[in-house]
C-alpha positions as CSV (number, residue, x, y, z in Angstrom):
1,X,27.8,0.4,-104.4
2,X,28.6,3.5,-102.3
3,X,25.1,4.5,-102.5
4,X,24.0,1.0,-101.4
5,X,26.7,1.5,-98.4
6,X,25.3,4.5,-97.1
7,X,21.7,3.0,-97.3
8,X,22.9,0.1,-94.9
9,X,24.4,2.7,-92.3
10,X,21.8,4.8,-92.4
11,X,19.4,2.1,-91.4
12,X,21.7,1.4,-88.9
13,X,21.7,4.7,-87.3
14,X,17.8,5.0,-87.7
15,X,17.5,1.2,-85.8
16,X,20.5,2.6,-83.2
17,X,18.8,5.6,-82.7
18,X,15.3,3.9,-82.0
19,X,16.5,1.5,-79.7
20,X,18.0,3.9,-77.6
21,X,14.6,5.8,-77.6
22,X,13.0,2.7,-76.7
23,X,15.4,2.3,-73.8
24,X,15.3,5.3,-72.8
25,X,11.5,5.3,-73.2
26,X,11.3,1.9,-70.8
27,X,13.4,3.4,-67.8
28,X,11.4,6.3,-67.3
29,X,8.5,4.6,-67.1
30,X,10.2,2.6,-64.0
31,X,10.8,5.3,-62.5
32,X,7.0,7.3,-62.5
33,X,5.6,3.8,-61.6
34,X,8.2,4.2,-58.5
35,X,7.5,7.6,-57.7
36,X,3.8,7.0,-57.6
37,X,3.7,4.3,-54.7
38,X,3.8,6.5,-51.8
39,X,6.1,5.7,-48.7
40,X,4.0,4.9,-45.4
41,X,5.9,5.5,-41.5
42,X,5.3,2.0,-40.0
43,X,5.4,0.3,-36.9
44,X,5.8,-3.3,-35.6
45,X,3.3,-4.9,-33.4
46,X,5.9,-5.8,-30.1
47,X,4.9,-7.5,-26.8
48,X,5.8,-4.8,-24.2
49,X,4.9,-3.4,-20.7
50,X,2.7,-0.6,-19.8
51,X,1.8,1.2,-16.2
52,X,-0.1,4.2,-14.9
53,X,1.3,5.8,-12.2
54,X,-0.4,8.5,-10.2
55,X,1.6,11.4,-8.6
56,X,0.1,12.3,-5.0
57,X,0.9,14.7,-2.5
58,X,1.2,13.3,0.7
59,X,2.0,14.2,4.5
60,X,3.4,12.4,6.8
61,X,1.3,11.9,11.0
62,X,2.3,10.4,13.9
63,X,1.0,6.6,14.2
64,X,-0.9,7.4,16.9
65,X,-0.6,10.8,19.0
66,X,-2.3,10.8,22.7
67,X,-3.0,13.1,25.4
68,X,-1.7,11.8,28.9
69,X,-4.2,12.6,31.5
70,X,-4.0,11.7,35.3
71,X,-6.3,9.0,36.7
72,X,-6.3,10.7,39.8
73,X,-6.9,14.7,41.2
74,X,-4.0,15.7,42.4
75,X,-1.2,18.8,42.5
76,X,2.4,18.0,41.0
77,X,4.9,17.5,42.6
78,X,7.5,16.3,39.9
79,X,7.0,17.1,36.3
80,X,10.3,15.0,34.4
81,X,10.0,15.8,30.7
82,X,9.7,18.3,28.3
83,X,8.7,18.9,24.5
84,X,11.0,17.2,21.9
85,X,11.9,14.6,24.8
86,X,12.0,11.1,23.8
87,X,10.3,8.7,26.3
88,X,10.1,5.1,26.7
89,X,6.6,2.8,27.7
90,X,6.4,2.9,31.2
91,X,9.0,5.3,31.8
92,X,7.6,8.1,35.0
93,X,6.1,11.0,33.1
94,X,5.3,13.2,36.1
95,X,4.5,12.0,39.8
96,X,1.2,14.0,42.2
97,X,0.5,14.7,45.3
98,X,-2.4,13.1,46.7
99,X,-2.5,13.0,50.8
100,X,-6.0,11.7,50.8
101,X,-5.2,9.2,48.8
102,X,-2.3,8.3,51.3
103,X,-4.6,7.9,53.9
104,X,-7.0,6.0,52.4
105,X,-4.4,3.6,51.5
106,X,-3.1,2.9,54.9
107,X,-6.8,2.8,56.3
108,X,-7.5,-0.2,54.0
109,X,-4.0,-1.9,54.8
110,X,-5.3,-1.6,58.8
111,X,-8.7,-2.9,57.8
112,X,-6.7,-5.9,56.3
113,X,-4.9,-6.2,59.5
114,X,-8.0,-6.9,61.4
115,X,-9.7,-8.9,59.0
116,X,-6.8,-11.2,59.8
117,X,-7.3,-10.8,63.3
118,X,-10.8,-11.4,63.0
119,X,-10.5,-14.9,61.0
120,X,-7.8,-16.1,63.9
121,X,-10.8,-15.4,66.6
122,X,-13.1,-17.5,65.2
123,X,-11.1,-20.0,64.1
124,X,-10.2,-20.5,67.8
125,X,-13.9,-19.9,68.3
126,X,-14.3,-22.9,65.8
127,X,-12.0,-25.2,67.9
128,X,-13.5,-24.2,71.3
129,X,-16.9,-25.5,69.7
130,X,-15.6,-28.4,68.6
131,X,-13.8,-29.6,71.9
132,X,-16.9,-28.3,74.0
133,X,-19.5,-30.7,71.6
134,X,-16.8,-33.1,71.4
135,X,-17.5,-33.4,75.2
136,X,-20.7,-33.3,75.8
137,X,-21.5,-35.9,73.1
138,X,-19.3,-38.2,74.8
139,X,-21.3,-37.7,78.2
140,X,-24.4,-38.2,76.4
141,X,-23.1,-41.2,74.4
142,X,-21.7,-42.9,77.4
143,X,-25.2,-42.2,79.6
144,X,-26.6,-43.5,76.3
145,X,-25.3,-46.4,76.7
146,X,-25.6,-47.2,80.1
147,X,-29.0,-46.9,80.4
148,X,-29.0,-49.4,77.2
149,X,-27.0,-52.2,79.2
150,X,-29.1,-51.6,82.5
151,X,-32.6,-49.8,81.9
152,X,-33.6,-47.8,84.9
153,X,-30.1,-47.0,86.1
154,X,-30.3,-43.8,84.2
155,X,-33.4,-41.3,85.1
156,X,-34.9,-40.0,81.6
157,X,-34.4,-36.8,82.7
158,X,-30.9,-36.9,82.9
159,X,-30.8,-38.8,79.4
160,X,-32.6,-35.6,77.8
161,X,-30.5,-32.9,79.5
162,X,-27.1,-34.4,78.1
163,X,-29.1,-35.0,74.1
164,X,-30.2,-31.3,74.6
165,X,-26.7,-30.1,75.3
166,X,-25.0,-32.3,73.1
167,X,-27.8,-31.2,70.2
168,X,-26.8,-27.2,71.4
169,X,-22.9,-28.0,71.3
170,X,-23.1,-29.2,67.8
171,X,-25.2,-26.0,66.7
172,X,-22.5,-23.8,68.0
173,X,-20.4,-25.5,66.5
174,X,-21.7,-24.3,63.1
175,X,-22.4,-21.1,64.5
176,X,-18.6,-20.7,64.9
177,X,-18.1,-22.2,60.9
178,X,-20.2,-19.5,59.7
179,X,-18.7,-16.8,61.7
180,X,-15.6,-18.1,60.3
181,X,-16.8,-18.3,56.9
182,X,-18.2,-14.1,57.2
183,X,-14.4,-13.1,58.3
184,X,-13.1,-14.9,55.8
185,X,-15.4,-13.2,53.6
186,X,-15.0,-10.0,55.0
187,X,-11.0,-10.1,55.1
188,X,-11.3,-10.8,51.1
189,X,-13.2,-7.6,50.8
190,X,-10.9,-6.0,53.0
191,X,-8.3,-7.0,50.2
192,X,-10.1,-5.8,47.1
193,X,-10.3,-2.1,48.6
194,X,-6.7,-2.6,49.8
195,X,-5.7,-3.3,45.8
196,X,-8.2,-0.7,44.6
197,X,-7.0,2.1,46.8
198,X,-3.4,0.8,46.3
199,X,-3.7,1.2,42.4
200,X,-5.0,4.6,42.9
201,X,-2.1,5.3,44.3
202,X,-0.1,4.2,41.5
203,X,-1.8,6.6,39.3
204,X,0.0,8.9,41.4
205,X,2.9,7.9,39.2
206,X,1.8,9.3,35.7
207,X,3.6,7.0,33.0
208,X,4.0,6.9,29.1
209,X,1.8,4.7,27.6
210,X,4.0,4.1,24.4
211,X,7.4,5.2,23.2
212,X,7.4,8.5,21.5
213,X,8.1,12.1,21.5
214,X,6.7,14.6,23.8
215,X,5.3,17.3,21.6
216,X,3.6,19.5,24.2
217,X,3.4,19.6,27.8
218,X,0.5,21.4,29.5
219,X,1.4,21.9,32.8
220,X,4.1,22.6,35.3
221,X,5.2,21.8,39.2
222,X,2.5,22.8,42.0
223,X,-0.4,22.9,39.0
224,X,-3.8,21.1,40.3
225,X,-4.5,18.6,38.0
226,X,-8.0,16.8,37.4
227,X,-8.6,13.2,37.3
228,X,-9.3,11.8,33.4
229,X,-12.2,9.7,34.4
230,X,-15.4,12.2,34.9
231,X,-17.1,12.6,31.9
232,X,-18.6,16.2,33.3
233,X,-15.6,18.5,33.8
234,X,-12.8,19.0,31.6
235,X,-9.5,17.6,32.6
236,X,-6.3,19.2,31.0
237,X,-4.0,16.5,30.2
238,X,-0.3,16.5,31.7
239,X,1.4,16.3,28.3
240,X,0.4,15.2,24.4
241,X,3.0,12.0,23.3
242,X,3.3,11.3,19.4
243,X,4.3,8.2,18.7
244,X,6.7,9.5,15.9
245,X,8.8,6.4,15.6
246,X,6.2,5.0,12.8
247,X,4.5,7.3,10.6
248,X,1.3,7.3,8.3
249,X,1.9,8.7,5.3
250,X,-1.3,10.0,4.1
251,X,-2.6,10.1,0.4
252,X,-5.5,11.5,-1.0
253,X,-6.8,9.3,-3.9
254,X,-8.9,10.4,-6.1
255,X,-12.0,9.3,-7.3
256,X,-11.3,7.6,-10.5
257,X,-8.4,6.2,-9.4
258,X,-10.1,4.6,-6.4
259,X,-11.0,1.2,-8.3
260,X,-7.0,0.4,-8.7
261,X,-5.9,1.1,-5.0
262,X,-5.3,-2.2,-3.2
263,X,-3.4,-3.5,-0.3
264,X,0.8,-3.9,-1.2
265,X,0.6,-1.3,-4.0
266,X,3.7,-0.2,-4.5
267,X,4.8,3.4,-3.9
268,X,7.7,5.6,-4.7
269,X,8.7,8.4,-2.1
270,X,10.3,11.5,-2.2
271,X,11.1,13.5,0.7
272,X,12.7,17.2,-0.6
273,X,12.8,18.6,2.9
274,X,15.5,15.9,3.7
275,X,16.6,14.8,0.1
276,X,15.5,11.0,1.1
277,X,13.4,8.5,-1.3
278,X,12.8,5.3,-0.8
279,X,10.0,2.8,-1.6
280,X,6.4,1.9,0.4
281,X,3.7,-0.4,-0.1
282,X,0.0,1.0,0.8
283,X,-1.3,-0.7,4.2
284,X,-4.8,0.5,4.5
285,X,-7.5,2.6,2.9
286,X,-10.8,3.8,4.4
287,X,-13.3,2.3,1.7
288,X,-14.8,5.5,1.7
289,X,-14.2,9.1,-0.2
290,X,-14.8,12.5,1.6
291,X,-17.8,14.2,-0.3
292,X,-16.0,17.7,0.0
293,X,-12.6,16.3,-1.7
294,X,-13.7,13.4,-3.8
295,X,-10.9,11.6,-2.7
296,X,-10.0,8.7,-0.4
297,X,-7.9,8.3,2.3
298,X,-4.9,6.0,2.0
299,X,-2.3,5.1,3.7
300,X,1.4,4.0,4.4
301,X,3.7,2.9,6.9
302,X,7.0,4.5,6.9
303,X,9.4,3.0,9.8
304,X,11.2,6.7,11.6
305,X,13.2,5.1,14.2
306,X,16.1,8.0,13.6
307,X,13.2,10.6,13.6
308,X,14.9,11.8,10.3
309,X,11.2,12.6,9.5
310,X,9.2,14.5,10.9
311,X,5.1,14.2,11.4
312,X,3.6,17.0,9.3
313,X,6.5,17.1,6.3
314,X,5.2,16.7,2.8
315,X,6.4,14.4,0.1
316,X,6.0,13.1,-3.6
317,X,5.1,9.9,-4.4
318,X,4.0,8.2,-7.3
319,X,1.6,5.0,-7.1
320,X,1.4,2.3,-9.1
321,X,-2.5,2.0,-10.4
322,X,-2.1,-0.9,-13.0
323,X,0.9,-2.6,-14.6
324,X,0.5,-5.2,-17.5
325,X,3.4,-6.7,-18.7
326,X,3.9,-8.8,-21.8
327,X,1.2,-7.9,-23.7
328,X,0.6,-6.2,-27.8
329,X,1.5,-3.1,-27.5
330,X,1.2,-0.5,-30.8
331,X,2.2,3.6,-30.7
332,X,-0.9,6.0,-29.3
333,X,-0.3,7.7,-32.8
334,X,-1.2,4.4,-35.0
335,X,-4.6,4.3,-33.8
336,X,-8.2,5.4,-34.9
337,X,-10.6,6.2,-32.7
338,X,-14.6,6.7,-33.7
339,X,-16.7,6.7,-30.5
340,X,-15.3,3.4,-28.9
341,X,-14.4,1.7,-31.9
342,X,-11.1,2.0,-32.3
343,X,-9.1,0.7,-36.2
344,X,-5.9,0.8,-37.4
345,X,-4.5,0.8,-41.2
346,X,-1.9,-2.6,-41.6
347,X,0.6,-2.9,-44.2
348,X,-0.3,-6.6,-45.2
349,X,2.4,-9.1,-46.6
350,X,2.0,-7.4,-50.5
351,X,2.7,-3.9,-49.5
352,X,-0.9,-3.3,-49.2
353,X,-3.1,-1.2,-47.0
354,X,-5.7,-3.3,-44.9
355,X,-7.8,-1.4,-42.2
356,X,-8.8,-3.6,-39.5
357,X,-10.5,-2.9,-36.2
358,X,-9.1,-3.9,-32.8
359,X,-9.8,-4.0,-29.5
360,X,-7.6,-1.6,-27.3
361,X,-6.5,-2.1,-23.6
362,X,-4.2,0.1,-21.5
363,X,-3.0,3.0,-23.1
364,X,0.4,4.7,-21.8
365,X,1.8,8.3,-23.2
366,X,3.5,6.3,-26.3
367,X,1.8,2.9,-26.7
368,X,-1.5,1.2,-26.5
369,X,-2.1,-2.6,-25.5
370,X,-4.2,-4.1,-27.8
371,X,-6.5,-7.2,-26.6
372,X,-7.6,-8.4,-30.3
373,X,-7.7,-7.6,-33.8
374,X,-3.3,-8.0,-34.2
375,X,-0.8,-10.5,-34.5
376,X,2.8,-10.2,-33.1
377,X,4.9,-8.8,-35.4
378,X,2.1,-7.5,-38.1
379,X,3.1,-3.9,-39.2
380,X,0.4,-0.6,-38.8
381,X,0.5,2.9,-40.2
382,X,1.9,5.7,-37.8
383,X,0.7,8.6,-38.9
384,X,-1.5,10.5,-41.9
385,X,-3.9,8.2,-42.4
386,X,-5.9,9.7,-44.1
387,X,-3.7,9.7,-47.1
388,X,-4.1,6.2,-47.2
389,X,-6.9,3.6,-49.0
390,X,-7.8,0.5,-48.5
391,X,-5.7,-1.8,-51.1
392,X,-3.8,0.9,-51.8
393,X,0.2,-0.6,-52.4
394,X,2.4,1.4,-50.4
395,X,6.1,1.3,-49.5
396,X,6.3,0.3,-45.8
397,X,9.3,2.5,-43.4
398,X,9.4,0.8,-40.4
399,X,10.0,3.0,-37.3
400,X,11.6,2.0,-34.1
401,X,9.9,2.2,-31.3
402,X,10.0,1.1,-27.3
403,X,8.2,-2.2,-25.9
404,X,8.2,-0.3,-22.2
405,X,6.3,2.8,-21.7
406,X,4.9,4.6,-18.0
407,X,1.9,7.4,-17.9
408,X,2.2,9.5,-15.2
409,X,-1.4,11.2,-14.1
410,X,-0.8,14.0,-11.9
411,X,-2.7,14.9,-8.7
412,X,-1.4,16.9,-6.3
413,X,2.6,17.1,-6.5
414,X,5.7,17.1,-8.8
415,X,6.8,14.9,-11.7
């Protein structure tokens, strides 16, 4: 009976014993099947927003900068402003001598005078032929008729002397119309030269043609100055104005960036020399690139009624090319590139890897836009994939990542 005892327990330690091999057996089997999926870095398809911006260097110039010249040769007699003065439109620059000119001017308001004169004489001459015919045709109208009602009484002779000076009344009568008619003429003459001579003499008075600044004057009390208006001599101007009130700032676009500029762009300016930014939108652009620089010309208003800023000071700006918002957006480092196909590796719904080709838009410093080939919220490999094959089951880590990004192409400037 003992013997059959220990037979039973030693079974039952054998049967213990395997069963705990076998357990032992079955969880480290779990465990190598674990260890040999590998982990893959993930990251969720998002909609987002993506721009390129392009940093310029740009300088600020008046809106419009003009040399003042006088209409008239003359010496000056008053010179009133200075550089750095500020000067309003229409407001008397400097004022020239000019005696010629002075005479001229009262010659032309005498020959107006006597214009006058002259259309009073013969409009008396006028009447005096009118009351003279007026006369004489009533002689010849009564003898007319007398010799009507009696024939005979009147000689024929007498009849044609008072026709013939009735006929000669009535053509001195015109005679006087038309000399009235010339010195009417002649007085409106008289008045054109009067105003011609008389705005010359305004010129006298040189004034500012817009506000601005006076940014250099060129010459001083007493100096002879030339009239602005011969095309064969060269006339120094009286002083250069700058309309510094409105400013162009001035970027230089380049080439491949050309395609994205477009009227209302937004820009972002910095001003170090006075520590001021604030925001522009482009105006105008010439359409046309300079072949030395390969860039174009474009341009912003920038409203300086302070004159905080001044024409020739530099600035920083950044210009934004293209902007597209709410789109599939993916990280830079999730995508394969071969020629211009570009692919990416998806972890599908069963852990598995899928490649699939896509089409890519956009692409920021982080993320890329993609047009086709994903579906919101499908999951894509990050990073080593070459470590990766197709159907291969691996254990998805999904990565956070941003749904805004911003690249910044530099061209001229600072970050």
């Amino acid at each position: 009976m003992r013997k059959h005892l220990c037979f039973i327990f030693a079974g039952a330690a054998i049967a213990a014993a395997l069963g705990i091999a076998g357990c032992k057996s079955g969880s480290q089997g779990s465990r190598a099947d674990a260890a040999e999926t590998p982990s893959a870095a993930v990251a969720k398809v998002v909609r987002g927003s993506i721009t390129h911006d392009l940093n310029l260097a740009g300088q600020f110039q008046p809106f419009q900068v003009i040399d003042v010249h006088a209409k008239v040769s003359g010496y000056i007699r008053h010179i009133n402003v200075d550089i750095g003065d500020r000067v309003k439109q229409g407001q008397v620059l400097a004022v020239l001598e000019v005696p010629e000119l002075n005479a001229q001017l009262k010659g032309t308001v005498a020959e107006v005078e006597r214009s006058k004169d002259e259309i009073k004489r013969a409009q008396h001459e006028v009447t005096r032929a009118q009351s003279e015919h007026a006369a004489l045709h009533s002689d010849y109208t009564r003898l007319k008729q007398a010799a009507a009602a009696q024939p005979g009484l009147i000689a024929q002779q007498e009849l044609d002397d008072a026709q013939s000076k009735d006929l000669a009344s009535e053509s001195r009568v015109d005679a006087a119309k038309a000399a009235l008619a010339a010195a009417t003429q002649q007085s409106d003459v008289s008045k054109a030269d009067n105003e011609r001579v008389g705005a010359m003499a305004d010129y006298s008075k040189v004034t500012a043609p817009i506000d601005g600044v006076i940014v250099w004057r060129y010459a001083d009390t007493g100096a002879l100055i030339q009239a602005g208006t011969a095309s064969d001599t060269q006339s120094l101007p009286i002083v250069k104005l700058s309309q510094s009130s409105l400013l162009r700032l001035r970027l230089p676009v380049p080439e491949d960036a050309v395609e994205f500029v477009h009227e209302g762009a937004t820009v972002t300016v910095n001003v170090d020399a006075v520590h001021r930014a604030f925001e522009g939108k482009v105006v105008r652009f010439t359409r046309n690139l300079n072949p030395a620089t390969r860039t174009m010309e474009t341009e912003i208003d920038v409203p300086n009624k302070d004159l905080s800023l001044t024409p020739g000071m530099y600035a920083n700006t950044k210009i934004e090319l293209e902007r597209h918002d709410n789109v599939l957006t993916i990280p830079v480092q999730a995508v394969l590139r071969n020629g211009s196909q570009a692919s990416v590796l998806v972890v599908d719904a069963n852990h598995h890897v899928v490649p699939r080709n896509i089409v890519a838009g956009l692409q920021g410093s982080n993320l890329v836009e993609v047009k086709s080939g994903l579906e919101e919220g499908d999951e894509v490999i990050t990073g080593g994939q070459a470590n990766y094959q197709a159907g291969e089951t691996v254990t998805p880590n999904v990565q956070p990542t941003s749904d805004t990004d911003t690249s910044e192409e530099q061209s001229g400037g600072t970050k």
